[in-house]
C-alpha positions in Angstrom: 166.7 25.8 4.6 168.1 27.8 7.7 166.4 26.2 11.0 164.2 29.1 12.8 163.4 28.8 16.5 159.6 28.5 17.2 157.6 31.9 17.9 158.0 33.5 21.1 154.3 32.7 22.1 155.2 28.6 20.6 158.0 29.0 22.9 156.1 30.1 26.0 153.3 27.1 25.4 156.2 24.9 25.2 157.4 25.7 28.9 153.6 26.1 30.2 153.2 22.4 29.5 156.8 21.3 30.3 157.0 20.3 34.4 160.3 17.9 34.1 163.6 19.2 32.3 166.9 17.0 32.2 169.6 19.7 32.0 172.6 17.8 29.9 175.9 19.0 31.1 174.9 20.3 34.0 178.0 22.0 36.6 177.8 21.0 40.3 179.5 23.7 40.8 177.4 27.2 41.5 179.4 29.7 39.7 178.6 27.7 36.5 176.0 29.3 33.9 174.1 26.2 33.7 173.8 25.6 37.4 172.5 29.0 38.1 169.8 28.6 35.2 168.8 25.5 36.6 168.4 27.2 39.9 166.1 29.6 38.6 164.2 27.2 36.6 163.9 25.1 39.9 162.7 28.4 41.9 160.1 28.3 39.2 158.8 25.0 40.2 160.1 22.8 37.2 162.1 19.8 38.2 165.4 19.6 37.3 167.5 16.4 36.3 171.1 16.9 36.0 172.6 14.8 33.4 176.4 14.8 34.5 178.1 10.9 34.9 181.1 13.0 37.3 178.0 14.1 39.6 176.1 11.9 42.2 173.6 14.8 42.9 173.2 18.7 41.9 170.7 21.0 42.9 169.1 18.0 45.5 168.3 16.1 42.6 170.1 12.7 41.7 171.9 13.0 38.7 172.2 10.6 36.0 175.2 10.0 33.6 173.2 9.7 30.1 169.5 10.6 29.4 168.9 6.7 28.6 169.3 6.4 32.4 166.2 8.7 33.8 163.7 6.4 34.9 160.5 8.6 34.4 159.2 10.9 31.3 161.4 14.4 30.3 159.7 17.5 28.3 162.5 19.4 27.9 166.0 18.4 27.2 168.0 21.4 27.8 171.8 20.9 26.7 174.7 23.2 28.7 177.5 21.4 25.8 179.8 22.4 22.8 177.6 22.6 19.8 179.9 19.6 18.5 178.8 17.4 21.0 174.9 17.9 20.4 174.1 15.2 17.7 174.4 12.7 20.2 172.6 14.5 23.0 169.9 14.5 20.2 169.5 11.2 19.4 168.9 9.9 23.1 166.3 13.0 23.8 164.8 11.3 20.5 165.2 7.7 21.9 163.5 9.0 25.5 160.4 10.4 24.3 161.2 13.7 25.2 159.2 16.3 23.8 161.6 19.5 23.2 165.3 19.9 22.6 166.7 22.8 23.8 170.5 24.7 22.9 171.2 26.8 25.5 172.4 30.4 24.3 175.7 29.6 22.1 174.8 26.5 20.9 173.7 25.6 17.7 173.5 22.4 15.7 171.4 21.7 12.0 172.8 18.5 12.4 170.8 17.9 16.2 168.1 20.2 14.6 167.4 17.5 12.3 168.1 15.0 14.6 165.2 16.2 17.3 163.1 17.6 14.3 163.0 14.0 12.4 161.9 12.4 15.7 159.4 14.5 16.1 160.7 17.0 19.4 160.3 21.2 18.9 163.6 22.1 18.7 165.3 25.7 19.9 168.3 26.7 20.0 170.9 29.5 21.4 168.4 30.9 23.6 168.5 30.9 27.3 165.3 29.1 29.0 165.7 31.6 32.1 165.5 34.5 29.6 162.8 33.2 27.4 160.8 31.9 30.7 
């Protein structure tokens, strides 16, 4: 069976009760795609974790080099990777707790899909949070 993001209004409940995203592959560097969405999700008072092990801090926040290593609860894991490299990234959002996985627009994985899904986070994938928020 083809995955199929959540609805549009699923999707917007999803971010109303989301405060803390870890942003996996996040750029320290501001012409980046992800940095700039994680800028605007910042504006809009979510708290960003970057999740980069060549970064000490992004955006103000400390960043971490794997999920494992955030200290505190994550809602949303949104992933700035290749679509290969998402399985992984999948099974340690599984292995935090966190609540939603989330391919950034270009990125899709069944394989993570199933992953997240099996474990019990809403997946969505290749959409932009910025957009969709």
């Amino acid at each position: 069976m083809a995955f199929e993001n959540p609805s549009r209004e699923q999707i917007r409940n999803i971010l109303l009760e989301s405060s803390v995203i870890a942003v996996v592959g996040l750029s320290d560097k501001p012409e980046r795609t992800s940095y700039a969405v994680s800028e605007a999700m910042q504006r809009k008072g979510y708290r960003i974790v970057p999740v980069n092990p060549n970064a000490t801090e992004i955006l103000g926040e400390k960043s971490y080099p794997t999920l494992k290593d955030i200290p505190f609860p994550v809602d949303i894991v949104n992933v700035f990777r290749r679509s290969e490299f998402t399985p992984p990234v999948a099974e340690e959002a599984v292995a935090i707790g966190a609540k939603t996985l989330w391919l950034q627009l270009g990125i899709y994985n069944e394989e993570a899909a199933n992953i997240a899904s099996a474990g019990g986070l809403n997946v969505i994938m290749d959409r932009c949070i910025k957009v969709e928020i």
